[in-house]
C-alpha positions in Angstrom: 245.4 32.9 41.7 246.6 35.7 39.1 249.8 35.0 37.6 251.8 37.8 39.8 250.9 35.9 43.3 251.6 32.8 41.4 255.5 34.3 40.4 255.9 35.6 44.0 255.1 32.6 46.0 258.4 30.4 44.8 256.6 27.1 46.1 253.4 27.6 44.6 255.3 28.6 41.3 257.0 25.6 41.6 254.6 23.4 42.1 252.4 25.1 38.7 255.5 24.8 36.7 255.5 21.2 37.5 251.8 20.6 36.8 252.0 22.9 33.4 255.0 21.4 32.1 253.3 17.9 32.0 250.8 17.6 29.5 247.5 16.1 31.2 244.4 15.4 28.1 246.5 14.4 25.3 249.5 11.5 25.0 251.3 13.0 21.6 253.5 10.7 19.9 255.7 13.1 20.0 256.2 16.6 21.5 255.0 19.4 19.7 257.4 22.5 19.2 255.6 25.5 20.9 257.0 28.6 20.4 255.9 32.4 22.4 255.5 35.2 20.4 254.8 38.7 21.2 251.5 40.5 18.9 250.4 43.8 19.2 247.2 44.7 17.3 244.4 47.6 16.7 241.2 47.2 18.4 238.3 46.2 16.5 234.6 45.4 16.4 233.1 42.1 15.8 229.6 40.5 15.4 229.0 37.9 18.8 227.0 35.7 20.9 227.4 35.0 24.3 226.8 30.9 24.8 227.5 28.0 27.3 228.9 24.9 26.1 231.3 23.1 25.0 233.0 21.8 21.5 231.0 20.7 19.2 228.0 22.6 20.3 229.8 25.9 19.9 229.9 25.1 16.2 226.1 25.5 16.1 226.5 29.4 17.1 229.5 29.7 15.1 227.2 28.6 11.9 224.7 31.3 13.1 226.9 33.8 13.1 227.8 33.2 9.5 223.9 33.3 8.9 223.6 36.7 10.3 226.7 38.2 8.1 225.2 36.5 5.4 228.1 36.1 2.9 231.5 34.2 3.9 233.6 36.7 1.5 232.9 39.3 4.7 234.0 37.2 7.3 237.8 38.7 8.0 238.4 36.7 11.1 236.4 33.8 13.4 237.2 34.3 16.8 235.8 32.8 20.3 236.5 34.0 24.0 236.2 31.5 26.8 235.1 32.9 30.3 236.1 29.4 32.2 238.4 26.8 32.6 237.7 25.0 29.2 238.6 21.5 31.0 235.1 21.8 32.9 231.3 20.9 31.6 229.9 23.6 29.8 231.9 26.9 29.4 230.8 30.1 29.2 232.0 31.6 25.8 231.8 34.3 23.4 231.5 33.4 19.7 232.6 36.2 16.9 233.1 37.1 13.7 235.7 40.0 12.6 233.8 41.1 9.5 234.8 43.8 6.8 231.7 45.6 6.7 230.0 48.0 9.7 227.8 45.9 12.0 224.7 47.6 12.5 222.5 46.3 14.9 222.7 43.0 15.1 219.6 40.7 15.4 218.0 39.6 18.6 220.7 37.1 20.6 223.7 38.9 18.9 225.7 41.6 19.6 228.8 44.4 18.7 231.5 42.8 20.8 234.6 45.1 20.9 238.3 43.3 21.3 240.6 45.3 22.3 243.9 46.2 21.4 247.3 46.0 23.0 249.9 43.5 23.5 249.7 40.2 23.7 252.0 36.8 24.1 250.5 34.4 21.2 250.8 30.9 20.8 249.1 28.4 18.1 247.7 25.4 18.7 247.6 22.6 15.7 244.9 20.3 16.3 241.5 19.4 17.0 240.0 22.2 19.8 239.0 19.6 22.2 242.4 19.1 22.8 243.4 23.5 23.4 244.0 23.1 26.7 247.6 21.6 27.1 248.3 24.8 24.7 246.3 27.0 26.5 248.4 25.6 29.7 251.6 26.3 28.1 250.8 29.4 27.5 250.0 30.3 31.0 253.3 28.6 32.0 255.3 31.4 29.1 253.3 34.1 31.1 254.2 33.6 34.5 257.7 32.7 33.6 258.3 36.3 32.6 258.6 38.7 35.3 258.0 42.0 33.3 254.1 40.8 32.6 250.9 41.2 34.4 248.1 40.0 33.0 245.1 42.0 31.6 242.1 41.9 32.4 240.5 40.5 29.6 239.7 36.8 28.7 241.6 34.7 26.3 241.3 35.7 22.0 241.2 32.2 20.3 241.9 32.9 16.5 240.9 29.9 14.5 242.5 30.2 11.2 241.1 27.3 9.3 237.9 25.4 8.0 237.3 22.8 9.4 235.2 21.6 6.3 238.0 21.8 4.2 240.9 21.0 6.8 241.9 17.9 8.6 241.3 18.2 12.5 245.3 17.2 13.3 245.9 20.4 10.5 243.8 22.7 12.0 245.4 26.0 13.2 244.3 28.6 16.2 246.3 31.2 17.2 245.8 31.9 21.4 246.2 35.9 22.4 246.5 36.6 26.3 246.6 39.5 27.0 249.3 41.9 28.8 249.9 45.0 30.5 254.0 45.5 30.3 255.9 47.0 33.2 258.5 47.3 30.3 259.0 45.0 27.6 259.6 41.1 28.1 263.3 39.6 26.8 261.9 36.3 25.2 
């Protein structure tokens, strides 16, 4: 169901409110403060492949992406799309790189993947990305919450912002993106 047949049938809101708000995969000793925020960004190009599977196996096409760049210094921004409910077996996903320089044409298996711009509600996750989908749930739950937004058509940005060579999993930061299209502009 999309989030706007979701809102209008008061039971079946209901009843997802009551399933989102309970986290399901992880048991936190304590709750983590989530917080809604509203980004608004440029479109832009990045380098990608298109895979099926699941964490860690995605951080085999992740490393050849960084192969194909070549250099790390060019690497602006590591991104993944997920085209499934993550909780399942293997996911399809797209894998990217926002890089500073032009992208040609990529080699055989990769290619341009253009994100586009627009509005979105963000939301980090901190943690290890087995564990995104009680954030990716909560997220969800902010969208459908506010009447003003529709969804867009376009699947979920994740935005990991660190290493996880040099970072601890429970440290590790990913900003989520879903994406809107405003009636007229949400009151968070």
């Amino acid at each position: 169901m999309t989030a706007s047949s979701i809102r209008e049938d008061t039971d079946c809101l209901a009843d997802v409110v009551a399933k989102l708000s309970v986290p399901s995969h992880t048991e936190p000793t304590e709750t983590p403060q989530l917080s809604v925020e509203i980004a608004n960004f440029e479109p832009f190009s990045a380098i990608a492949r298109y895979t099926d599977g699941q964490y860690p196996k995605l951080n085999d096409v992740y490393w050849g992406l960084f192969d194909v760049v070549g250099a790390p210094e060019k690497v602006e921004a590591i991104l993944g799309q997920p085209f499934d409910d993550i909780e399942g077996g293997d996911i399809e996903f797209i894998c990217s790189l926002k890089v500073s320089t032009d992208i040609k044409k990529p080699l055989t298996g990769y290619s341009a993947r253009r994100i586009p711009g627009g509005v979105a509600i963000m939301m980090r996750h901190r943690g290890v990305y087995e564990q995104l989908l009680d954030t990716v749930d909560h997220l969800y739950l902010s969208a459908i919450a506010i009447p003003e937004v529709q969804l867009a058509d376009e699947p979920l940005l994740f935005h990991y912002l660190d290493d996880p060579e040099e970072v601890a999993e429970e440290d590790l930061r990913t900003d989520l993106y879903l994406f809107l299209e405003l009636n007229e502009r949400p009151a968070l």
